[in-house]
N, CA, C and O of each residue as an XYZ file, in Angstrom:
692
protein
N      -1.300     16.887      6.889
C      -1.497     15.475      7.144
C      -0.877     14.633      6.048
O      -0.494     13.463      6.078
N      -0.876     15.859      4.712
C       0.110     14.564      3.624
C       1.467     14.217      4.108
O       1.889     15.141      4.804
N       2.312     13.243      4.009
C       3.120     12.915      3.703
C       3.813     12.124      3.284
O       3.724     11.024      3.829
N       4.715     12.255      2.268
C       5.410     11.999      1.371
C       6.991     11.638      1.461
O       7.769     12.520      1.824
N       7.486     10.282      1.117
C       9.034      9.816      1.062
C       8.947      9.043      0.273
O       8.510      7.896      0.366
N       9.660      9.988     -1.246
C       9.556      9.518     -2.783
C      10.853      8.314     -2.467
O      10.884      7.306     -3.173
N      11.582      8.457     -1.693
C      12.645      7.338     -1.897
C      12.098      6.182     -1.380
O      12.466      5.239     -2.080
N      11.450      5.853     -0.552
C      11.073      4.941     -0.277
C      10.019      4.014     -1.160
O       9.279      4.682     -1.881
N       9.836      2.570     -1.213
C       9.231      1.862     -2.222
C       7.439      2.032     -1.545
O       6.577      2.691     -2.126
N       7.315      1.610     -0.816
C       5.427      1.400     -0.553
C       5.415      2.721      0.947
O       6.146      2.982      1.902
N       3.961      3.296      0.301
C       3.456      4.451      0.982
C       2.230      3.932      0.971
O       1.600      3.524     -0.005
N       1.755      3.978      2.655
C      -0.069      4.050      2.886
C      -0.284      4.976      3.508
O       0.541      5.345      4.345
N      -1.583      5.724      3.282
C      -2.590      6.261      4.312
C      -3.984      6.340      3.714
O      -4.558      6.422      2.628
N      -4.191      6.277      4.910
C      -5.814      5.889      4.967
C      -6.744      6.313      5.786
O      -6.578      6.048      6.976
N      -7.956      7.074      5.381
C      -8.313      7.735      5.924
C      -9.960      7.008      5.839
O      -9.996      5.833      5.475
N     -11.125      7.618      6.131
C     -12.641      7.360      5.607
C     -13.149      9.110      5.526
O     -12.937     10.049      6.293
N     -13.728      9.029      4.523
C     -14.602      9.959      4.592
C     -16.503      9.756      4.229
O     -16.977      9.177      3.251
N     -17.278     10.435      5.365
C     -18.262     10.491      4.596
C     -18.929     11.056      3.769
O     -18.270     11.410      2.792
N     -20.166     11.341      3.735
C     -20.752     11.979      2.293
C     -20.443     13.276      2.793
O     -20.280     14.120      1.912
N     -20.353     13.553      3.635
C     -20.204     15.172      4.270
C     -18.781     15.410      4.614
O     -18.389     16.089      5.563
N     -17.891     14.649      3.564
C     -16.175     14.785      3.881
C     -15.779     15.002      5.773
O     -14.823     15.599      6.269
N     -16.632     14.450      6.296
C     -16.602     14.329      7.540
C     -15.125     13.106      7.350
O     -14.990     12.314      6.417
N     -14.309     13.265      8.369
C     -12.962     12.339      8.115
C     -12.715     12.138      9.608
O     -12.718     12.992     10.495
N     -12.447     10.505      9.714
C     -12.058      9.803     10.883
C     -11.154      8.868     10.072
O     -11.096      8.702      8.853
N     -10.241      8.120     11.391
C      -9.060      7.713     11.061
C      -8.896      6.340     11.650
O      -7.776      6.137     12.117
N     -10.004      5.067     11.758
C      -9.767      4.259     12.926
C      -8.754      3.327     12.830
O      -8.766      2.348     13.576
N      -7.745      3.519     11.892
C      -7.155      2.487     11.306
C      -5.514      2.454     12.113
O      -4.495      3.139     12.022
N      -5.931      1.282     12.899
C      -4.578      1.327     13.696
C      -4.018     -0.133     13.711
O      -4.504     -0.977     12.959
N      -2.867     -0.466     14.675
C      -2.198     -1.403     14.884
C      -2.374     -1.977     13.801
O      -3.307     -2.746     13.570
N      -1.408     -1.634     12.950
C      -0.819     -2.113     11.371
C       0.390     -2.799     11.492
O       1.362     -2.601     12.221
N       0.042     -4.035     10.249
C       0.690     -5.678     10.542
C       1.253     -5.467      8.875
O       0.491     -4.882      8.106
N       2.421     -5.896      8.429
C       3.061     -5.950      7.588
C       4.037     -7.368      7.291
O       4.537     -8.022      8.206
N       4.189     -7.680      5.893
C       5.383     -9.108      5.824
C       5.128     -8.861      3.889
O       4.412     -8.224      3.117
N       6.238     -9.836      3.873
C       6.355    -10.487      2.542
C       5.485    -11.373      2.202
O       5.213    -12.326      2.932
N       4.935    -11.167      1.043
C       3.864    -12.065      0.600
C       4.337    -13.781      0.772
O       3.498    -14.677      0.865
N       5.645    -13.988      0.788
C       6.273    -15.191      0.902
C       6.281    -15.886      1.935
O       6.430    -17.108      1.952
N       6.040    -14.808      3.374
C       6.152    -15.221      4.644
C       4.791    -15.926      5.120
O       3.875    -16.405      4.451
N       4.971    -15.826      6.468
C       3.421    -16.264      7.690
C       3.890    -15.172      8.381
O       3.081    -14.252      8.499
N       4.547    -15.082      8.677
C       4.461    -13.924     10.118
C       4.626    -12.824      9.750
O       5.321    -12.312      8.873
N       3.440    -12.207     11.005
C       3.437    -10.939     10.685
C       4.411     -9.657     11.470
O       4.962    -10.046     12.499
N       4.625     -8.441     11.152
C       5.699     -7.349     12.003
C       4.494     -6.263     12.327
O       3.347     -6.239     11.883
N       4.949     -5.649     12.968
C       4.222     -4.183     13.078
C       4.427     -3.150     11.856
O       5.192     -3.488     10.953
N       3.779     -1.916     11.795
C       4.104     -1.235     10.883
C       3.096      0.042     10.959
O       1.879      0.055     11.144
N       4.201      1.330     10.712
C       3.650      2.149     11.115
C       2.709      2.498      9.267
O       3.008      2.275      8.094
N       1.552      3.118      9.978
C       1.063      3.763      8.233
C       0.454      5.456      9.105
O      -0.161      5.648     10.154
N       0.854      6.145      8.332
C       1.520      6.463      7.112
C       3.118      5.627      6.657
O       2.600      4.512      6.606
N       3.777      5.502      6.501
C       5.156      4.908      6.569
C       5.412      3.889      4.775
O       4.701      3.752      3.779
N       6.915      3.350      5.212
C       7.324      2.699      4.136
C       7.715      1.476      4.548
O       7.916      1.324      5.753
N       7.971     -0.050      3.303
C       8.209     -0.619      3.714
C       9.784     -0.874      4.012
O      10.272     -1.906      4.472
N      10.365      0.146      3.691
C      11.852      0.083      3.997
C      11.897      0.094      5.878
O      12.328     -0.761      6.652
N      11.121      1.723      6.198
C      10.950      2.043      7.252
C      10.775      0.867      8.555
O      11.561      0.642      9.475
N       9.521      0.264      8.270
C       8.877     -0.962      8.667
C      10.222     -2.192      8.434
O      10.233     -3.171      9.180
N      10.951     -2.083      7.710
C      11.722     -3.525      7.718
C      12.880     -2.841      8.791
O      13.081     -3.525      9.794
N      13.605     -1.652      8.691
C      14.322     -0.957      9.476
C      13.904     -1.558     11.270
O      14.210     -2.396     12.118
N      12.989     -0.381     10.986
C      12.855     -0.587     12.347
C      12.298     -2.076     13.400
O      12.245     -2.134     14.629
N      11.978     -3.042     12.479
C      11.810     -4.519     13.379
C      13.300     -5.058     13.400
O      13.543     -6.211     13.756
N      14.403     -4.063     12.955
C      16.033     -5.003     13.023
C      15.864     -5.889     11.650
O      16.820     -6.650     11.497
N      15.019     -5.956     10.771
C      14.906     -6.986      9.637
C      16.047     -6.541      8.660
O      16.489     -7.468      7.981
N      16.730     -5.068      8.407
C      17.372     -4.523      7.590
C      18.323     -3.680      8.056
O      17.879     -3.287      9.134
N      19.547     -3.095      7.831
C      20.311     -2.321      8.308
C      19.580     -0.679      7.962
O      18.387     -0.450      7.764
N      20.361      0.000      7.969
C      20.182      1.184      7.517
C      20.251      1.923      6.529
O      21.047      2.838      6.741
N      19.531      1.985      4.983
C      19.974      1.649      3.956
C      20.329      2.821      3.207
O      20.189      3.020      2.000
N      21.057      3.963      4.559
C      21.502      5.244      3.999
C      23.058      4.926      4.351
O      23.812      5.865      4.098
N      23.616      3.853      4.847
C      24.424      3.910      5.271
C      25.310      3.170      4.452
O      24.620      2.192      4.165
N      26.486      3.009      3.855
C      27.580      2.401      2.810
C      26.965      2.291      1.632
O      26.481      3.163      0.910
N      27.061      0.576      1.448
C      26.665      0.219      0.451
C      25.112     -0.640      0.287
O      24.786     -1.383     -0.639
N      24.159     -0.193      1.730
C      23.398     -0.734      2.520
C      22.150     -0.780      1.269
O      21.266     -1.608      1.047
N      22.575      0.663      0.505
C      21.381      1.046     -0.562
C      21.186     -0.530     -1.865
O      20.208     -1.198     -2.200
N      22.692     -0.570     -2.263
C      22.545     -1.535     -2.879
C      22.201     -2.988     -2.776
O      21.598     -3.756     -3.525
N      22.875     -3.140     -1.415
C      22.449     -4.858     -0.885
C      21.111     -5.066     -0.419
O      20.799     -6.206     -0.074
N      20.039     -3.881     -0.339
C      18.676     -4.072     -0.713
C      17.516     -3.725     -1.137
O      16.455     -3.272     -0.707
N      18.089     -4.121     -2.276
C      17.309     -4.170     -3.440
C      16.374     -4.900     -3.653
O      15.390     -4.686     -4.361
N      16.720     -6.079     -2.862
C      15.430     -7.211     -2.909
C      14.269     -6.856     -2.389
O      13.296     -7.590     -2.211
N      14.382     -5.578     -2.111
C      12.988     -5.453     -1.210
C      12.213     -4.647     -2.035
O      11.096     -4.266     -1.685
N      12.833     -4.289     -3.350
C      11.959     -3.408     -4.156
C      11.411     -4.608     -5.548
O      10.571     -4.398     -6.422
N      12.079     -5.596     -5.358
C      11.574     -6.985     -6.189
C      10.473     -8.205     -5.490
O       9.960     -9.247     -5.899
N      10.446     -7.253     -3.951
C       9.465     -8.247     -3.631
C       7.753     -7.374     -3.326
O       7.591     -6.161     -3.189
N       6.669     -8.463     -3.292
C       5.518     -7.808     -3.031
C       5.505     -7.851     -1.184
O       6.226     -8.578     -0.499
N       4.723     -7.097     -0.793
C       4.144     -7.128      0.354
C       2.943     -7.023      0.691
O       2.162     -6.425     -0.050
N       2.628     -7.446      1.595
C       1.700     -7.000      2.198
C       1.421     -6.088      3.783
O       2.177     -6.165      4.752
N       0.255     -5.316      3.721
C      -0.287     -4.935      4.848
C      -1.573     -4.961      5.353
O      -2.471     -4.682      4.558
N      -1.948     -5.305      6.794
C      -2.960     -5.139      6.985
C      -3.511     -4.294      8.602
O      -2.755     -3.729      9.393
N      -5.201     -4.461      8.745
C      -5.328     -3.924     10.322
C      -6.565     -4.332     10.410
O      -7.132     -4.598      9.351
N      -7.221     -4.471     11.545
C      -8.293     -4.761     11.805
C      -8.725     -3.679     12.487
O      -7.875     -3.018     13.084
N     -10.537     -3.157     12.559
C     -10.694     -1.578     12.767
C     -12.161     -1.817     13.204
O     -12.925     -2.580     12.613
N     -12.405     -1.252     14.051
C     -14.142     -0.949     14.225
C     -14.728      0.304     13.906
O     -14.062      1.292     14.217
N     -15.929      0.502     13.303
C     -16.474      2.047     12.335
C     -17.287      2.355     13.744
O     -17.852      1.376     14.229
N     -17.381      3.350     14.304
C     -17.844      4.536     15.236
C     -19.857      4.220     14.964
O     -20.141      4.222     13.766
N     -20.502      4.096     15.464
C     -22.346      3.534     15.303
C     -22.389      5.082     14.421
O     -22.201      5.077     13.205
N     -22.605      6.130     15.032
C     -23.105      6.777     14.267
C     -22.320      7.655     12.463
O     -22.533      8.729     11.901
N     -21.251      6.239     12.104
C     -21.118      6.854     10.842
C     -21.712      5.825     10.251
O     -21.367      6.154      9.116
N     -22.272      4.928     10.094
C     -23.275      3.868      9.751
C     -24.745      4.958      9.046
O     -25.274      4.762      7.952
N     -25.010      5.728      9.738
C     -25.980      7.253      9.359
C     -25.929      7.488      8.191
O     -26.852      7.404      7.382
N     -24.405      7.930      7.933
C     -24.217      8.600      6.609
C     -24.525      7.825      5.289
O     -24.287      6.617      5.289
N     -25.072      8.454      4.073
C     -25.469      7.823      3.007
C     -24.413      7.096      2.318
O     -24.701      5.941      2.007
N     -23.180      7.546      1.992
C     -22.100      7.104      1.410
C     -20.899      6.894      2.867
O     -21.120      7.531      3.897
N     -19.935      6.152      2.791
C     -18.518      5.847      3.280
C     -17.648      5.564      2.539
O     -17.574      4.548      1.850
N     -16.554      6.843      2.641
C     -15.625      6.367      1.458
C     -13.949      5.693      1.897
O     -13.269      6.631      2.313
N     -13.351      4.691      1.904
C     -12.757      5.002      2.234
C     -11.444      5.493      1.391
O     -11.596      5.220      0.200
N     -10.443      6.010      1.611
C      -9.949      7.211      0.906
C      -8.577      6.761      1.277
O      -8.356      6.428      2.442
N      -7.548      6.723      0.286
C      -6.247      6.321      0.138
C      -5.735      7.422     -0.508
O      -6.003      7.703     -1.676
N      -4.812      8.227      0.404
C      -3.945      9.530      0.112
C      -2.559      9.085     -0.737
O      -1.814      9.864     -1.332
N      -2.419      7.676     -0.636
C      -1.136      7.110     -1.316
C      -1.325      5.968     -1.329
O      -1.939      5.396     -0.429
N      -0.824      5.368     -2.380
C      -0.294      3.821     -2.646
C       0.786      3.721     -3.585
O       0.809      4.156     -4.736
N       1.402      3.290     -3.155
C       2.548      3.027     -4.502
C       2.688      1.914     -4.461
O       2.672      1.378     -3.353
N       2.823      1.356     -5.292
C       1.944      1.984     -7.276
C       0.899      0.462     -8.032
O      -0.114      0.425     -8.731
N       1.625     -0.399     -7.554
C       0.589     -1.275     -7.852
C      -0.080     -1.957     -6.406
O       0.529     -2.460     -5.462
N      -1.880     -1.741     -6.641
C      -1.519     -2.081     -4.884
C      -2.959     -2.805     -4.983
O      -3.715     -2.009     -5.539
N      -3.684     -4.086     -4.641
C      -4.654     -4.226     -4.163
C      -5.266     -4.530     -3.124
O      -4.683     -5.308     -2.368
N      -6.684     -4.014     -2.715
C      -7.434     -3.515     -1.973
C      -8.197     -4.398     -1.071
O      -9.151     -4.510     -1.842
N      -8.487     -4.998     -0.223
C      -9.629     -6.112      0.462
C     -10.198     -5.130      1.546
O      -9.476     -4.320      2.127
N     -11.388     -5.244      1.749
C     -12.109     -5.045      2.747
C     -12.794     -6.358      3.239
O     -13.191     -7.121      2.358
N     -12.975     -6.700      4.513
C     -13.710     -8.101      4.991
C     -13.319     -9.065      3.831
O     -14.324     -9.621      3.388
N     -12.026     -9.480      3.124
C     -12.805    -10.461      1.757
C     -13.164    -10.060      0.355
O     -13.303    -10.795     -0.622
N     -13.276     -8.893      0.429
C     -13.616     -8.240     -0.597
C     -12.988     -7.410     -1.777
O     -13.267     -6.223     -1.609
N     -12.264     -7.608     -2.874
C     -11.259     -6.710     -3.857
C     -12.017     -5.348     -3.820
O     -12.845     -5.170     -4.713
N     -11.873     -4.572     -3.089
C     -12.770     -3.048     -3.221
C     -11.909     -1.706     -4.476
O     -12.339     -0.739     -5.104
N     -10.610     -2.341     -4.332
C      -9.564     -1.454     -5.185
C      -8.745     -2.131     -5.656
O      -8.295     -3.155     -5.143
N      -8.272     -1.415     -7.239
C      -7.389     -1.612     -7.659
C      -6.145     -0.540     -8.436
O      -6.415     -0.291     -9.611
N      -5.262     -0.107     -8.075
C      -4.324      1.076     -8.032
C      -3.621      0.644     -8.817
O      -3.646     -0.515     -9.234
N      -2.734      1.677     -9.211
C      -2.004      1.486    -10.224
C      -0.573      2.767    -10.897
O       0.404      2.691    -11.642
N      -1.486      4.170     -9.803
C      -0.403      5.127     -9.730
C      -0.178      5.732     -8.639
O      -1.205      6.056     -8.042
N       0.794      6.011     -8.147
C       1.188      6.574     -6.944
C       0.777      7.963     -6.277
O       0.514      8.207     -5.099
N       0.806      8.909     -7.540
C       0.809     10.088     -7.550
C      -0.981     10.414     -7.530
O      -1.312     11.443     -8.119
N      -2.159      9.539     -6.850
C      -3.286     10.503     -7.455
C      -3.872      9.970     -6.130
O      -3.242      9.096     -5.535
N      -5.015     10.428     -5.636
C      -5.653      9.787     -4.341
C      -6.486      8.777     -4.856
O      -7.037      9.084     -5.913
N      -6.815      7.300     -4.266
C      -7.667      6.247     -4.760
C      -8.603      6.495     -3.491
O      -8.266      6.869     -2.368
N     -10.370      6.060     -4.173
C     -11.404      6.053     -3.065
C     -12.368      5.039     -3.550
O     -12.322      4.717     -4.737
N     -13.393      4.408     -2.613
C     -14.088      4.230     -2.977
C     -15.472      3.704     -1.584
O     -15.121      3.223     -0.506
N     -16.818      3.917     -1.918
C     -17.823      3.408     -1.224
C     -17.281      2.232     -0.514
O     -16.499      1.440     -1.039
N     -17.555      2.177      0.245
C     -17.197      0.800      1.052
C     -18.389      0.595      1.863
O     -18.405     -0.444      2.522
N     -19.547      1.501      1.960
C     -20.297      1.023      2.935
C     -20.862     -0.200      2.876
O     -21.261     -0.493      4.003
N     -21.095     -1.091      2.055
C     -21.920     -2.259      1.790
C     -20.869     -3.225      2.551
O     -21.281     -4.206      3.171
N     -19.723     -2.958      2.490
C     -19.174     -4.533      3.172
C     -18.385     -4.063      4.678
O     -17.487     -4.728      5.193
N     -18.977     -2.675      5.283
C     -18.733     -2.390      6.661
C     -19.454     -3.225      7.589
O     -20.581     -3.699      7.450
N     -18.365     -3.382      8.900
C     -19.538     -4.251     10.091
C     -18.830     -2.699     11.193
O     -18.085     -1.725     11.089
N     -19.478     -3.217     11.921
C     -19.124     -2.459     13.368
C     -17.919     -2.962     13.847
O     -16.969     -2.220     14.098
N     -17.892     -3.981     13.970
C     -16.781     -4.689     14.579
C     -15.678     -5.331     13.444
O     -16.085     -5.543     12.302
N     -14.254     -5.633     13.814
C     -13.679     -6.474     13.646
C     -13.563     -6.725     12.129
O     -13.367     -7.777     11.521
N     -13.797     -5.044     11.543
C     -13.094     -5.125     10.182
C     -11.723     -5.480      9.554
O     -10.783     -4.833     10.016
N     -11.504     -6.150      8.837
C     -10.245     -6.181      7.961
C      -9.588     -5.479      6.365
O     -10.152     -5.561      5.274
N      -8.865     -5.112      6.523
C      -8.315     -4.040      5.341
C      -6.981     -4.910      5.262
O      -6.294     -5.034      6.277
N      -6.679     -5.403      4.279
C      -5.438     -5.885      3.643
C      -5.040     -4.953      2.380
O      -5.853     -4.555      1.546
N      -3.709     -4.682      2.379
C      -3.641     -3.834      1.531
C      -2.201     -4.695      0.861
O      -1.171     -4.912      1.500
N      -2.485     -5.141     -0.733
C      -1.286     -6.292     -1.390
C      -0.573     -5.386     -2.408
O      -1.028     -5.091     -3.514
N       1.083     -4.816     -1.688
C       1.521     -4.403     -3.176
C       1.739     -4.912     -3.735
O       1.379     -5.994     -3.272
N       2.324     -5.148     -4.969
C       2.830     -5.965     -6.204
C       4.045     -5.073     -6.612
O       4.053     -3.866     -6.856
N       5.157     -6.052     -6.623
C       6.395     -5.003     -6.950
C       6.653     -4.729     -8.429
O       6.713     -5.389     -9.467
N       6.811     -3.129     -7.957
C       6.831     -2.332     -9.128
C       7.371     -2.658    -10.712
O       6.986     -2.687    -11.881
N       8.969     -2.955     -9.549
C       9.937     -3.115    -10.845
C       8.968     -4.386    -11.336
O       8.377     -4.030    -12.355
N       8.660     -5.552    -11.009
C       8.360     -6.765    -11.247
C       7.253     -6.086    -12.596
O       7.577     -6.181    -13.780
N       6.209     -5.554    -12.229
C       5.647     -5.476    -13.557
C       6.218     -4.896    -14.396
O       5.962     -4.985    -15.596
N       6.899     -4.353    -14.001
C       7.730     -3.425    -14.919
C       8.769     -3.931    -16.096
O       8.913     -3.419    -17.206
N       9.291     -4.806    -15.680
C      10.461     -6.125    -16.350
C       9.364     -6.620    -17.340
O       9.393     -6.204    -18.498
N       8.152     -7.712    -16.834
C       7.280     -8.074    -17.357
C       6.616     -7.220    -18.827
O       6.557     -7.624    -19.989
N       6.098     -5.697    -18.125
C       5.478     -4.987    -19.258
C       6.421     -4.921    -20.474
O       6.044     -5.221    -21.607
N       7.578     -4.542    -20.198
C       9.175     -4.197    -20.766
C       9.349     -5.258    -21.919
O       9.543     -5.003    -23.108
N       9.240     -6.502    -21.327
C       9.572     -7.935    -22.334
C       7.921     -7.974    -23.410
O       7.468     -8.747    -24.255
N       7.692     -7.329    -23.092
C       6.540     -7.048    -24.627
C       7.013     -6.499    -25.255
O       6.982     -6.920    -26.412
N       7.789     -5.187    -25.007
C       7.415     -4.375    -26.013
C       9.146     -4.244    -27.033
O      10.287     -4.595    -26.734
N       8.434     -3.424    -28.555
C       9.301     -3.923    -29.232
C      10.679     -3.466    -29.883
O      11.469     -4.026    -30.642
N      10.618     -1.480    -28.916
C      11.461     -1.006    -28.873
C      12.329     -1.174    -27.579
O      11.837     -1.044    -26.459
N      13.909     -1.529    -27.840
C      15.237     -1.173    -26.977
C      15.641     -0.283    -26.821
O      15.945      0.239    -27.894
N      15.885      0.350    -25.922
C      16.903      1.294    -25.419
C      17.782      1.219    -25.089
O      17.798      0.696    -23.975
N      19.365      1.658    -25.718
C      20.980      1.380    -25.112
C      20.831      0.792    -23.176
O      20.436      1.170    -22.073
N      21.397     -0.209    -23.802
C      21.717     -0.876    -22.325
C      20.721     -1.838    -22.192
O      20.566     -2.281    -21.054
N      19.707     -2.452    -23.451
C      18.996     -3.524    -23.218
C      17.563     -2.756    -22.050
O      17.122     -3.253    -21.014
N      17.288     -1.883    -22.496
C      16.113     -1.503    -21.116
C      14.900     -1.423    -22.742
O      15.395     -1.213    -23.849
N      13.803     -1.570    -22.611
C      12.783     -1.699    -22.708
C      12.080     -0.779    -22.605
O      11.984     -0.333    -21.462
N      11.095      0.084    -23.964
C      10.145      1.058    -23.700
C       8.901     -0.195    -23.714
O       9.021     -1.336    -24.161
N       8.181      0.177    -23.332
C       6.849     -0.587    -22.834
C       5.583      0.524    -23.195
O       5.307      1.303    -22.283
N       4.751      0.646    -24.554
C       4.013      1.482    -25.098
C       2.445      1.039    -25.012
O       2.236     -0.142    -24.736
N       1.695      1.618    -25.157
C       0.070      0.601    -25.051
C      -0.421      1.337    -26.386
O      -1.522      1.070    -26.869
């Protein structure tokens, strides 16, 4: 059920588990855009946002010429995703609900109904957390806000006080 496309910039999946790693999946008809925009596209998750810009015709094919380089802007911009979902009556039962993020890359925050439930920060590890307190039955919302990578990345970079040939920036804590 993992999967993984390191070339690509933003990866979701999303799963719930309960206290009994019992795992359901209600999370469908997924809505995607630029934090800059109003309108929303479809979007598949698991998936990327290259994928997702591909396939609405928003982008060419960016295996193809020089397609890789002319967009780039899409790894300087944030996005967003979201879905609206209804939880099944009898997982309401269970003591804990987790819900469970197999990927995010890399800076990514979290809403449930309204709510900041997560905050990510590496790609490579699974993020979870209780969510039962702000579940309804109906007509949940999950927004999921990346923040582009490089962008903090430039940012962290202009702190710090060693250079590296070519003007690049180690960034140390």
């Amino acid at each position: 059920m993992k999967k993984r496309n390191l070339l690509f910039i933003f990866f979701l999946l999303v799963t719930f588990r309960s206290f009994a790693q019992e795992k359901i999946d209600p999370f469908q008809n997924w809505q995607f855009r630029n934090t800059t925009d109003s309108s929303w596209l479809p979007a598949t998750v698991p998936g990327t946002v290259h994928a997702d810009l591909f396939n609405n015709n928003k982008i060419p094919d960016p295996f193809f010429g020089l397609n890789e380089y002319n967009l780039q802007w899409i790894e300087k911009a944030d996005w967003e995703y979201k879905c609206t979902f209804d939880v099944p009556y009898e997982t309401f039962n269970k003591t804990h609900i987790n819900i469970v993020f197999e990927g995010l890359d890399t800076y990514a925050k979290v809403y449930l109904n309204g709510s900041l439930i997560l905050t990510a920060d590496n790609m490579f590890r699974e993020w979870q957390t209780d969510c039962k307190p702000l579940l309804k039955k109906k007509d949940n919302l999950l927004r999921v806000v990346f923040q582009s990578a490089v962008k903090i990345g430039m940012q962290d970079s202009s702190k710090s006080k060693y250079i590296l040939p070519g003007g690049i920036r180690v960034y140390t804590r």
